[in-house]
C-alpha positions in Angstrom: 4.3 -10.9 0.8 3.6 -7.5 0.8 0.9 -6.2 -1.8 -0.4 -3.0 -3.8 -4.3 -3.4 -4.7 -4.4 -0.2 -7.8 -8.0 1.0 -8.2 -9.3 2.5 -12.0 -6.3 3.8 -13.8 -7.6 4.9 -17.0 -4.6 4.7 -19.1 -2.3 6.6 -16.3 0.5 4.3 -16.5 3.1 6.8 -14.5 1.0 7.4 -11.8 0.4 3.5 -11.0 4.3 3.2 -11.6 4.7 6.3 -9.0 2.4 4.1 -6.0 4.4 1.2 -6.8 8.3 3.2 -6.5 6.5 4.8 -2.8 5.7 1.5 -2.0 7.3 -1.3 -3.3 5.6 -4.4 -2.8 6.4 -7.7 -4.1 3.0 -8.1 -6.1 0.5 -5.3 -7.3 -2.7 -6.1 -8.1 -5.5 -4.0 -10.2 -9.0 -4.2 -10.8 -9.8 -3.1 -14.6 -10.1 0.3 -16.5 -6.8 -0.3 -17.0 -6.8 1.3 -20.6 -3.4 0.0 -22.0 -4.3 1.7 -24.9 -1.4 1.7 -27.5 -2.6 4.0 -30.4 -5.3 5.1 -32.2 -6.2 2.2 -33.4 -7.0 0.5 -30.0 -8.9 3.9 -29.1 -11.8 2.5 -31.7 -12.2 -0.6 -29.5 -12.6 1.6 -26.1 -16.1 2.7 -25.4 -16.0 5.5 -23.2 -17.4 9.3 -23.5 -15.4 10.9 -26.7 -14.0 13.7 -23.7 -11.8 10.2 -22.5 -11.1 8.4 -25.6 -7.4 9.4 -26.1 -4.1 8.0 -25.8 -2.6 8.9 -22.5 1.1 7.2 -21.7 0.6 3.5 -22.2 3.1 3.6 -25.7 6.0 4.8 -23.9 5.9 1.0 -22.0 4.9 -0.8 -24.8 7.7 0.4 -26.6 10.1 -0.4 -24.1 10.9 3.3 -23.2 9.4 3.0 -19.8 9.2 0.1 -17.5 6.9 -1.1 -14.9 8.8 -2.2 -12.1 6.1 -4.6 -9.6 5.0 -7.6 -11.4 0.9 -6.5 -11.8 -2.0 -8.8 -12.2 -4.7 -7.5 -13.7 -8.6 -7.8 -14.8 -10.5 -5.7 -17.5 -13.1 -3.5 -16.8 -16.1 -1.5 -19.3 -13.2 1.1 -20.3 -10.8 -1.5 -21.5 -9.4 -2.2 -25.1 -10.6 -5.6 -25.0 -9.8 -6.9 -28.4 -6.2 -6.4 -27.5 -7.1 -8.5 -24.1 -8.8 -11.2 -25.7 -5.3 -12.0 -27.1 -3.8 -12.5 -23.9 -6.9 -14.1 -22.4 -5.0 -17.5 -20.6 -8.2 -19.1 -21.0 -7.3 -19.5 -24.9 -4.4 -20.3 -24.4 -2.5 -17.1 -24.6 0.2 -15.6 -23.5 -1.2 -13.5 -20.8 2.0 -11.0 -20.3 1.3 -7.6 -22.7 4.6 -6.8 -21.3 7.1 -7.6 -19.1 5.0 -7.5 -15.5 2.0 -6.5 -16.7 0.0 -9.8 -16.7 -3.7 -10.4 -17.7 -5.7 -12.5 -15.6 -8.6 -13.4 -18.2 -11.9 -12.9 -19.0 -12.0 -15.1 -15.4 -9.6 -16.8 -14.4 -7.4 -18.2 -11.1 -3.5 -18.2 -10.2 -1.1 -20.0 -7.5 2.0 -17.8 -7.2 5.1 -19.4 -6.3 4.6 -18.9 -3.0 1.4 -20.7 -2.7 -0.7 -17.6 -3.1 -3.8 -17.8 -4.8 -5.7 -14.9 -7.0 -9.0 -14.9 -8.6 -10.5 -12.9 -10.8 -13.6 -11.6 -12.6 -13.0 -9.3 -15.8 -16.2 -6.6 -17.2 -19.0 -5.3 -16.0 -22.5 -6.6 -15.2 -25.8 -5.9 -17.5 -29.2 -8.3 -17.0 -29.4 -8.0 -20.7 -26.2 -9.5 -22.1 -26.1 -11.9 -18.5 -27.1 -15.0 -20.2 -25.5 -14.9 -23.8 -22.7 -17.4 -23.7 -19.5 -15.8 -23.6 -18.3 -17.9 -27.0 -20.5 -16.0 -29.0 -19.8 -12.8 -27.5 -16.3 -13.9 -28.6 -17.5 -14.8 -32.2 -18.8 -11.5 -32.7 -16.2 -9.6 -31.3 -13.6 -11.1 -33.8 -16.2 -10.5 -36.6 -16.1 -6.9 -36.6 -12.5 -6.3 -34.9 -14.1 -5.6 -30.9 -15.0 -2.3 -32.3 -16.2 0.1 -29.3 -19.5 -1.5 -27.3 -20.6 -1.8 -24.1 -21.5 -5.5 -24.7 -17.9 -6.4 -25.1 -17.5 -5.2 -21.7 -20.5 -7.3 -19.7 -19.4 -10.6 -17.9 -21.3 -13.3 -18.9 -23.1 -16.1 -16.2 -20.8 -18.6 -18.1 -17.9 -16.8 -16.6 -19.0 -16.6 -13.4 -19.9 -20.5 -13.1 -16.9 -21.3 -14.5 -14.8 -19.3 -11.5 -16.7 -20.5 -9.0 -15.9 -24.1 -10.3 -12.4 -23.5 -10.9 -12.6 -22.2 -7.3 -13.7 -25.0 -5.8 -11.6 -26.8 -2.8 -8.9 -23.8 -3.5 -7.8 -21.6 -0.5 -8.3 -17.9 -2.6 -6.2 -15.6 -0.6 -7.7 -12.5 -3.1 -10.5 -11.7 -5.3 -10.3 -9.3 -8.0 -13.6 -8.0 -9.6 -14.1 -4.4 -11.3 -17.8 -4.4 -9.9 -18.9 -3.9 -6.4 -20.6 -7.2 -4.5 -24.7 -7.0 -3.8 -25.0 -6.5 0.0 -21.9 -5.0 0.7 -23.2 -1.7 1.8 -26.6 -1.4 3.9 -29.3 0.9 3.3 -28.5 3.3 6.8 -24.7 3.3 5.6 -26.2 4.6 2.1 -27.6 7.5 3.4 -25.1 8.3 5.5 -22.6 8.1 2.3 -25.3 10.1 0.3 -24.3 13.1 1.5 -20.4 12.7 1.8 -20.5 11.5 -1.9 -23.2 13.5 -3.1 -25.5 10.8 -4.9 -28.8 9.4 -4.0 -28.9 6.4 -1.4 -30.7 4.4 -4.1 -27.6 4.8 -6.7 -25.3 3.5 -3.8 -27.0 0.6 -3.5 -27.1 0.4 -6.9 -23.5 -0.3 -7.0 -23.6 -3.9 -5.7 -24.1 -6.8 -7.8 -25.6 -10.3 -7.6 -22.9 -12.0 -9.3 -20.5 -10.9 -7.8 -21.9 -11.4 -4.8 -22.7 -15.1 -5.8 -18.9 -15.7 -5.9 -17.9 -14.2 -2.8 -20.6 -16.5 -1.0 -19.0 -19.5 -2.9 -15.3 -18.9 -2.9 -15.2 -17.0 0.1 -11.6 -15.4 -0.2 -9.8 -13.6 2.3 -9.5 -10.2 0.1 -11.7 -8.9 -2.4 -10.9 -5.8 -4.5 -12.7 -4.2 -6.7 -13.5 -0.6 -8.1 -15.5 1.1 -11.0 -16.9 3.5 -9.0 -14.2 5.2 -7.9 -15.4 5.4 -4.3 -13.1 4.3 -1.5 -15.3 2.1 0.6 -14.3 -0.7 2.8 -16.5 -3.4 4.7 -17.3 -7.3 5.0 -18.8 -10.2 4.0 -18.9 -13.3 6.3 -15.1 -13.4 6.4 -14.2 -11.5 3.6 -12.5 -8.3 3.6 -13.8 -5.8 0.9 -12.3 -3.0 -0.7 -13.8 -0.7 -3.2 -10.7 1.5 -4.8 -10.8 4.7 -5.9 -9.7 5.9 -9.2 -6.1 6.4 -9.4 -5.8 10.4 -9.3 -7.9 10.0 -6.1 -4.3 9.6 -4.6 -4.3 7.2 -1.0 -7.8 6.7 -1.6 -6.9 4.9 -5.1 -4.8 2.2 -3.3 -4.6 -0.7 -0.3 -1.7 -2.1 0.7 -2.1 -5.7 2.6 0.5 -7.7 4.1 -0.3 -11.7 2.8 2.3 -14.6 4.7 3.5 -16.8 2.2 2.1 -20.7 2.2 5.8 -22.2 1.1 9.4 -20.7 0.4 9.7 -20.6 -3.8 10.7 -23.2 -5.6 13.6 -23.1 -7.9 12.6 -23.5 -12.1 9.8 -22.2 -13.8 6.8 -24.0 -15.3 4.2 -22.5 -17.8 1.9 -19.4 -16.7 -1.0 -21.2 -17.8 -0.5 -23.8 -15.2 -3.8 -25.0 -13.3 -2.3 -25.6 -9.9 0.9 -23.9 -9.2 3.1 -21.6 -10.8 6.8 -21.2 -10.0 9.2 -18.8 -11.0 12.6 -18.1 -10.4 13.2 -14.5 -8.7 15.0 -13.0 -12.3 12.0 -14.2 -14.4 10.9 -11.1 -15.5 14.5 -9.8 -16.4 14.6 -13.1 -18.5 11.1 -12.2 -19.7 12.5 -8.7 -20.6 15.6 -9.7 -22.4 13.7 -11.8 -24.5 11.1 -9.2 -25.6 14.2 -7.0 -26.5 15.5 -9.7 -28.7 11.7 -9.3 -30.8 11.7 -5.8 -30.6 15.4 -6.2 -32.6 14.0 -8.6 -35.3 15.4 -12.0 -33.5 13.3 -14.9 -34.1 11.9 -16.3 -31.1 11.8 -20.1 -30.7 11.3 -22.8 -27.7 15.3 -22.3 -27.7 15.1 -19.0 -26.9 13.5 -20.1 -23.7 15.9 -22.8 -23.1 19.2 -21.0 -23.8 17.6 -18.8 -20.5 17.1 -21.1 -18.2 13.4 -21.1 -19.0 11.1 -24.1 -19.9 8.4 -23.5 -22.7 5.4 -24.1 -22.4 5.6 -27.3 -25.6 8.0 -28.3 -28.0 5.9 -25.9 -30.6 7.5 -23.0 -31.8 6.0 -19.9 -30.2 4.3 -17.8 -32.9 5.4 -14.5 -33.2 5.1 -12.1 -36.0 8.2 -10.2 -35.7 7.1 -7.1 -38.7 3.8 -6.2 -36.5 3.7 -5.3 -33.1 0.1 -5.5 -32.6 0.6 -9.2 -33.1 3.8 -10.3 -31.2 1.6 -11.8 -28.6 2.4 -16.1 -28.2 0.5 -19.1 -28.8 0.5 -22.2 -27.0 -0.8 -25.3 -28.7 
């Protein structure tokens, strides 16, 4: 299976569609600053310097006009719109699709293709002050005053990261996807050798590692691990797993990895729900299905569990699927 690991993208939708058309893998994977940012509205939830707050070419593929063509996993990172993520958060019990191939991993959160392949992920950034507050009442707060821009909303939370490495445990992760750097990764003599190529101090470099997510490459112990933030291209080890720190997308080649992962099984026919625990199978026109059925909202249809069925497609319980078809900020589903 070949894939595309996308570093920070910061709301440049065309360009991450451009790497995918010169490369066309099966799978493309990206590690947060995403910035779907849909209007101004979402630009009140993204805390960033007022020089990047600005709506930059997500609407043209939430509306439909543009499509992205490589089903894309993908984790938040501190320049995120994360109110509107918290809404496709699987862990709630959301439906993690913001449109058709563009699929939310979670706050945290771990997936078995259809062909066996598994993907893990960490969403936000780290700060020793926020570390310990549970995650629920980061949650609570956020929903009290509408995830208006703060860099709290962004921090990863020790709850999180337990509750990866748990959901981890006696899983084969092929890839890890984290937007920070792990502790360790670069040694103080490769610091100061990259001090002067990048033009920072040594001690900033080694700044750019954290424990955490250090803590879950020791326990999970993946094959791949990407991550970026920093927008440095970097690559090296830990025990045996290969790291590589992305650059930001405009950084061109530098900005992407391309890895070649063998299937574990041929895929298998159906489709079950994509909040499944264990494996998750879909048939090779799911996201054309997935699409038609998002142009039937966009037309005023009403969606039902019937919907899925008269597709070929099995939802995920015999409870309608709530959408509110007059606002599309809301026409994410439910599942009960």
């Amino acid at each position: 299976m070949k894939i595309l690991a996308i570093g920070d993208v910061h709301g440049d939708f065309d360009a991450m569609v451009q790497l995918m058309e010169a490369h066309q893998p099966d799978l493309c994977l990206q590690v947060g600053d995403l910035e779907p940012v849909r209007d101004e509205e979402d630009l009140l939830q993204l805390q960033a310097p007022a020089k990047y707050r600005r709506v930059k070419s997500f609407p043209a593929y939430w509306s439909g006009e543009k499509e992205i063509p490589t089903p894309t996993i993908f984790v938040g990172g501190n320049h995120d719109v994360f109110g509107q993520l918290e809404d496709h958060d699987p862990g709630r019990k959301l439906y993690p699709y913001l449109i058709p191939n563009l699929q939310f991993l979670g706050r945290w959160g771990v997936i078995t293709l259809y062909n066996g392949i598994t993907v893990a992920g960490l969403s936000g950034n780290f700060s020793e002050a926020d570390y310990d507050e549970p995650s629920a009442r980061r949650r609570r707060r956020g929903d009290a005053t509408g995830w208006r821009a703060s860099r709290e909303n962004s921090h990863f939370r020790r709850d999180e990261v337990q509750s990866l490495i748990k959901a981890c445990r006696n899983r084969q992760v092929d890839i890890f996807l984290s937007h920070e750097w792990p502790a360790g990764l670069v040694s103080e003599e490769e610091a100061k050798r990259l001090a002067s190529l990048w033009r920072v101090g040594a001690p900033q470099i080694l700044s750019y590692g954290k424990d955490p997510i250090r803590e879950i490459v020791d326990a999970v112990r993946p094959t791949y691990h990407f991550c970026g933030h920093n927008h440095r291209r970097f690559e090296g080890r830990i025990g045996r797993t290969r790291i590589v720190c992305l650059g930001i997308i405009s950084s061109g080649a530098d900005a992407c990895c391309i890895i070649d992962v063998p299937q574990k099984y041929e895929p298998d026919p159906g489709v079950c729900s994509p909040l499944a625990t264990i494996r998750h199978k879909f048939p090779h026109d799911y996201n054309e299905k997935m699409a038609k059925i998002m142009r039937k909202f966009r037309a005023g249809e009403e969606i039902t569990d019937q919907t899925f069925l008269d597709m070929g497609l099995n939802p995920i319980s015999t409870a309608p699927l709530e959408f509110d078809p007059w606002n599309p900020r809301k026409r994410q589903t439910r599942f009960f």
